[in-house]
N, C-alpha and C positions, 0 to 999 in steps of 0.2 A: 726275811720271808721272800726273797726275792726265785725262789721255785716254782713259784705258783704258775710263771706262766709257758714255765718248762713243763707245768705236770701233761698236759695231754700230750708233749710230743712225747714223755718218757713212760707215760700208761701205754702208749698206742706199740712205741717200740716192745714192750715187755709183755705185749700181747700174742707175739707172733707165730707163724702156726706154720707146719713142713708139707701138709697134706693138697694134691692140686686139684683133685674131684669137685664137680660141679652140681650138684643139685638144688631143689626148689625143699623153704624151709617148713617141717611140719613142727604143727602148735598141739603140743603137750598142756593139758590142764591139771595145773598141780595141787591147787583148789580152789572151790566155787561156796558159792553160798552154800547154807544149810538145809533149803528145802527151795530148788528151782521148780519150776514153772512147767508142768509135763504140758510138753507140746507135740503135735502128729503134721508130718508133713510129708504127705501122700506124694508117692511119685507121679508129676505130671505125664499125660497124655503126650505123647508126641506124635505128630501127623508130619510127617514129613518121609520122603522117597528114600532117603541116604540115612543111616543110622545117625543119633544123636550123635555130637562132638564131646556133650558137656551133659552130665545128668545136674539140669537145674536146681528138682528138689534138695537132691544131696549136699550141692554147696550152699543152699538154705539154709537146709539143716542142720550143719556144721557151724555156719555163723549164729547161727542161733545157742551153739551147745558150747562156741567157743568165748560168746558173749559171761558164761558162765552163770548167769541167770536163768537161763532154760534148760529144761532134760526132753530132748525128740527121740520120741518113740522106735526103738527100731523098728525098721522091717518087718521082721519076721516076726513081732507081737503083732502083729495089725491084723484084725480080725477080714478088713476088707480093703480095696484101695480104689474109692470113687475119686473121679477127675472132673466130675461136675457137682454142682448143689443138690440135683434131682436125686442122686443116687446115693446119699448121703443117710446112714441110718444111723442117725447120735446114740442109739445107745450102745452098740457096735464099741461108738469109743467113750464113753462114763464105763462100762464093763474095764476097760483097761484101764481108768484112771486120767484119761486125757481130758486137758484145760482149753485148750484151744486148737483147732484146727486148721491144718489150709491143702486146698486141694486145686488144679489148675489142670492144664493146656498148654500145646506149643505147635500152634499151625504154622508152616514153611509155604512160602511163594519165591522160590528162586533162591538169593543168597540173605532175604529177608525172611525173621520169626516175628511173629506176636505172641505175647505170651501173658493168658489170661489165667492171673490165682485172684480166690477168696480166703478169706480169714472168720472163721466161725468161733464163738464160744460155745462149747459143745454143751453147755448146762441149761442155758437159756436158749441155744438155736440161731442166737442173732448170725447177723453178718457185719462184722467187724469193718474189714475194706474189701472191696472190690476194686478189681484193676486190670487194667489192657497195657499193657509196655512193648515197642517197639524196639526189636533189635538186628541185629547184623549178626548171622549163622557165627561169623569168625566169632565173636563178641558175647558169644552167651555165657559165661561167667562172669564177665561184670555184670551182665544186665542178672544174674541172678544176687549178686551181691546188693542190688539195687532192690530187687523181692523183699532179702532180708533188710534191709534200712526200714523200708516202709512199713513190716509186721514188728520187727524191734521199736519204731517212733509210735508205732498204735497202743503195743502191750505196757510200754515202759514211761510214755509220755517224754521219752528224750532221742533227740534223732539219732538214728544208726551212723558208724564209721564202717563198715563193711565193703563199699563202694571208695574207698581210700585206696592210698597205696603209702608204699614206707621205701626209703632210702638205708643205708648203712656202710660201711667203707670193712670191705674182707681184705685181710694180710695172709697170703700162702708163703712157705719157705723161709729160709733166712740168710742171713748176709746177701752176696751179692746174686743169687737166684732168688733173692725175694721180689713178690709181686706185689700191688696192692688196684684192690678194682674198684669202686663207687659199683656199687649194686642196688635199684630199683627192684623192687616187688610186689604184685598185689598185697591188702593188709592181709591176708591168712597165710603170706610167705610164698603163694604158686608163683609161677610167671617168673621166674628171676631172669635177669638181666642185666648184664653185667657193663654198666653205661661208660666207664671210663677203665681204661687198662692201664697200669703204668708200674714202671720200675720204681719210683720215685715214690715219697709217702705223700699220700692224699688224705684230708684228715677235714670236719667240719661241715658236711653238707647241709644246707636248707633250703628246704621246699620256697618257692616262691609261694602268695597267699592263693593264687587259681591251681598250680601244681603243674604249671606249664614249661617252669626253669626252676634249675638249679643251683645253687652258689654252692662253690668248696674247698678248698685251699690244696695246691699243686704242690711238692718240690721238684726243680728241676734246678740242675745244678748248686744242690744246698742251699738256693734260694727260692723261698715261697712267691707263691703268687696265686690271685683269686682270680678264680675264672666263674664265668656266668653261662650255663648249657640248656638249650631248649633239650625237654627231656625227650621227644614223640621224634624231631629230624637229628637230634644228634649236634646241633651248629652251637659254637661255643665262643668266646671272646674274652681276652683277659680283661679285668675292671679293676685292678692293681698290681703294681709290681714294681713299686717301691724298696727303697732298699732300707734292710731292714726287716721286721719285722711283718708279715702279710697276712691277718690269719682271722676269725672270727665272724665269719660273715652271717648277717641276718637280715631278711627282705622285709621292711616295714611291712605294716596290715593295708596298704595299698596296694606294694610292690614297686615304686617308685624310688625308695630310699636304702642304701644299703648301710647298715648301721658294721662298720670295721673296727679290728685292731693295729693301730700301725704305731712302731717305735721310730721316732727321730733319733733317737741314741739311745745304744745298747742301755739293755735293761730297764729301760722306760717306757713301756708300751701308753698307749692311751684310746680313749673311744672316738673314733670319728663315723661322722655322716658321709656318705656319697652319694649325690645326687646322680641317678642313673641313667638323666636326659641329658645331664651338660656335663658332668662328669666333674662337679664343682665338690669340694671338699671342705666342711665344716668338722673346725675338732671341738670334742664335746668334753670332755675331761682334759683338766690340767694341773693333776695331780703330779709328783715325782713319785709318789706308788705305781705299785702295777695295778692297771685298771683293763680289765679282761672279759670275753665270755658274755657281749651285749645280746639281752632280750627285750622286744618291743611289748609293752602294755598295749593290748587291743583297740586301743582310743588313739595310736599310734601319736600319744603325747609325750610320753616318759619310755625311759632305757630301763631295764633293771640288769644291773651288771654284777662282777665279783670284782672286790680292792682288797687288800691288804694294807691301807692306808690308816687303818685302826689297829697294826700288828700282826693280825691274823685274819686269813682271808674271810670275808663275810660279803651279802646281797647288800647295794645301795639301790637307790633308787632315784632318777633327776631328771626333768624336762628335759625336750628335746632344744628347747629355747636356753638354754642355757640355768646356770645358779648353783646353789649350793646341794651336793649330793646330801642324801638322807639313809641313813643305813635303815636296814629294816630286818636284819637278823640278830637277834643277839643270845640266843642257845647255842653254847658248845664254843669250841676256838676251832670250827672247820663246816662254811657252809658256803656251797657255790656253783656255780652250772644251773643256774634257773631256767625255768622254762613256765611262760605266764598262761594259765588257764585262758581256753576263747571267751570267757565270762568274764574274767580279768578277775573274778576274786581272789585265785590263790595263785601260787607259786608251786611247781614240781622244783628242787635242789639235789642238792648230793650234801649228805649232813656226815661227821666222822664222829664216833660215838667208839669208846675206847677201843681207838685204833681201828674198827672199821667204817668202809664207808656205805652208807645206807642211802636212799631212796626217799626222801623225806617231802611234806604235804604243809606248806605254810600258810596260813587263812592270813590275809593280807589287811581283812580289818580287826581280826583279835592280835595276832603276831602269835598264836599257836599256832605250836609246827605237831606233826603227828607224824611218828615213824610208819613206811607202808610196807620195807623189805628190811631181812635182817643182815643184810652183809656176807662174807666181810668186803669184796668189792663191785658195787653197786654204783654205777656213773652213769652218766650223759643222759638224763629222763629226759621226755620230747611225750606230750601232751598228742592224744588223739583229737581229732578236728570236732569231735563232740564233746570233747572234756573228760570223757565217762573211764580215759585207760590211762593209764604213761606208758609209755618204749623205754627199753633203757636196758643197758649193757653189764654183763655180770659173769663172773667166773673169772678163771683168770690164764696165761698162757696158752696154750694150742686150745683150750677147755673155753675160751673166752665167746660169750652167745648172745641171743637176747633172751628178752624176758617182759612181760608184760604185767602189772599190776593197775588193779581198779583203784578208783580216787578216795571209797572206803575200804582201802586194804583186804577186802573179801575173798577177792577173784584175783588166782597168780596163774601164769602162761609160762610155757617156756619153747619157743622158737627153734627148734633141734635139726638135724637132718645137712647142715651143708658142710665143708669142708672148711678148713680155717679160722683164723685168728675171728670175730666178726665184733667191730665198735660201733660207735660215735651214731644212733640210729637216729632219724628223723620222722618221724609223722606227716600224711600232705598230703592235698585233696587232689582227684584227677580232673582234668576239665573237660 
């Protein structure tokens, strides 16, 4: 079994894609629940000199519909479009079927907005939340992705990812015109940014726990190396480059420890720690298996990693103190790339189920696993910073995209619209 820790460089190569066009990715809902949530989200007022940059309500509205829990009323059903409370005549919207409502405001003083919405229950009248938010003219789509968090946490009782953002590594071209970029995105795919440019394969990125750096694994000259990048200046610094093997990087739930994979000799990978202040180097496995693909448990006590040290690659689990690894998957002969719920109860994987690979949900205190996509090639899931979606990578050759699915399998996404190979995606909060 000694493949295993070839598979991401030999996925990533067989991903790759000839097209060099740049756009911003749009999220496709493939399906949602059975009966979402009718919501109205009137377009706010704007008081300001210069036309809007950004229609607020719309990117509201969209997070809300991409959430796949709610259906927002178009437009052109809206019987009426009040920006205050006063002007609000609920049955306007029970006539149309609408559950909740939210109507706002957006006064301008220079290169500064405030921006005041309520949230109504249009059956009862109440008022839900009320809210004033301060923002920066440049900056009115995050601060509206922040709207939606706030009516997503009131209606749903779990906080919003909306005000996130996501990583991924795009492959243009092939042989020696191939490129590969680390591309940064808001979480609805706008905004792309393409943070690292390189001839070389770049593969592995993760968010630090604030979302202020990045770790990702380089080649340059056939040999890897892990670099560490402020994502907002751009300034980056290698934090190994070792020979050998460089690859796996993962920023504990502090951000202080960077949990690696490094071989002393060929075909012997294992897990180390790296202390990010002294640059001190603690190895955690010492297995002659391949021992690959570290995720930190949220109590940033334990690793959950992938070995083949039982034959076929499967999840172990082991302090960071040292002892004896505990395996914790045992359906199927192919389960690995974990990614641990911010709750710590479950596990996101990549499970192989005759021959393909799926997207698989492991409850960490029963050890049921529950399939969430059907293949056939379904890799790298990465947990949304609310627990509520996974990220993760599917298709396959120039075809190759994201995809997003809910933690009960309800709600599937498909991330479309950019050019290229697109892998390895990551989850991660802005600061």
């Amino acid at each position: 079994m000694r493949k295993l820790v070839l598979f991401p460089l030999a996925a990533v190569f067989a991903i790759a894609a000839a097209a060099t066009a740049r756009a911003d990715l749009v999220i496709k809902i493939t399906q949602g629940v059975n009966q979402p949530t009718p919501v109205a989200v009137v377009p706010f007022a704007w008081n300001g000199s210069q036309p809007a940059p950004v229609d607020v309500a719309n990117v509201v509205a969209s997070d809300l519909l991409r959430s796949g829990l709610f259906a927002p009323l178009p437009r052109g059903k809206m019987l009426a479009q009040p920006n205050a409370d006063s002007k609000i005549n609920f049955a306007n919207w029970k006539a149309v079927s609408v559950n909740d409502l939210v109507v706002g405001s957006i006064d301008v003083t220079g290169d500064t907005a405030q921006i005041r919405f309520r949230l109504f229950n249009v059956y009862t009248g109440q008022q839900l939340v009320g809210y004033s938010l301060p923002a920066k003219v440049n900056d009115l789509r995050f601060a509206a992705h922040q709207v939606a968090d706030m009516i997503y946490q009131k209606l749903t009782g779990r906080p919003g990812a909306f005000a996130t953002r996501i990583a991924y590594i795009r492959h243009d071209g092939t042989g020696k015109g191939s490129t590969w970029d680390l591309v940064i995105a808001d979480s609805d795919g706008a905004n792309t940014q393409a943070l690292v440019k390189s001839s070389g394969l770049l593969m592995s990125p993760d968010f630090s726990p604030s979302g202020d750096r990045i770790a990702y694994v380089q080649f340059e000259n056939d040999q890897s190396h892990i670099y560490i990048q402020n994502v907002d200046t751009g300034q980056r610094k290698i934090a190994l480059k070792h020979a050998g093997v460089n690859g796996a990087p993962a920023f504990s739930p502090d951000g202080k420890t960077l949990a690696v994979v490094l071989s002393t000799r060929p075909g012997d990978p294992d897990i180390y720690l790296l202390d990010l202040a002294t640059g001190q180097l603690q190895q955690l496995t010492h297995s002659p298996a391949i021992d690959t693909e570290p995720a930190w448990t949220p109590d940033g006590k334990n690793i959950i990693f992938t070995s083949d040290r039982g034959g076929s690659p499967q999840l172990y689990e082991m302090p960071i103190t040292g002892g004896k690894a505990q395996r914790i998957t045992w359906d199927g002969s192919y389960n690995a790339r974990a990614s641990v719920s911010p709750d710590g109860k479950s596990v996101a994987l990549v499970h192989r189920e005759n021959g393909s690979l799926k997207i698989a949900l492991l409850d960490l205190a029963t050890g049921n696993m529950t399939m969430l996509t059907n293949g056939p090639t379904d890799v790298s899931p990465s947990f949304s910073p609310n627990g509520a979606m996974i990220l993760y990578s599917t298709g396959s050759g120039n075809q190759r995209r994201l995809a997003t699915v809910s933690v009960d399998g309800q709600v599937h996404e498909e991330l479309t619209g950019a050019a290229g190979a697109l892998s390895q995606p990551v989850w991660g909060n802005i600061p």
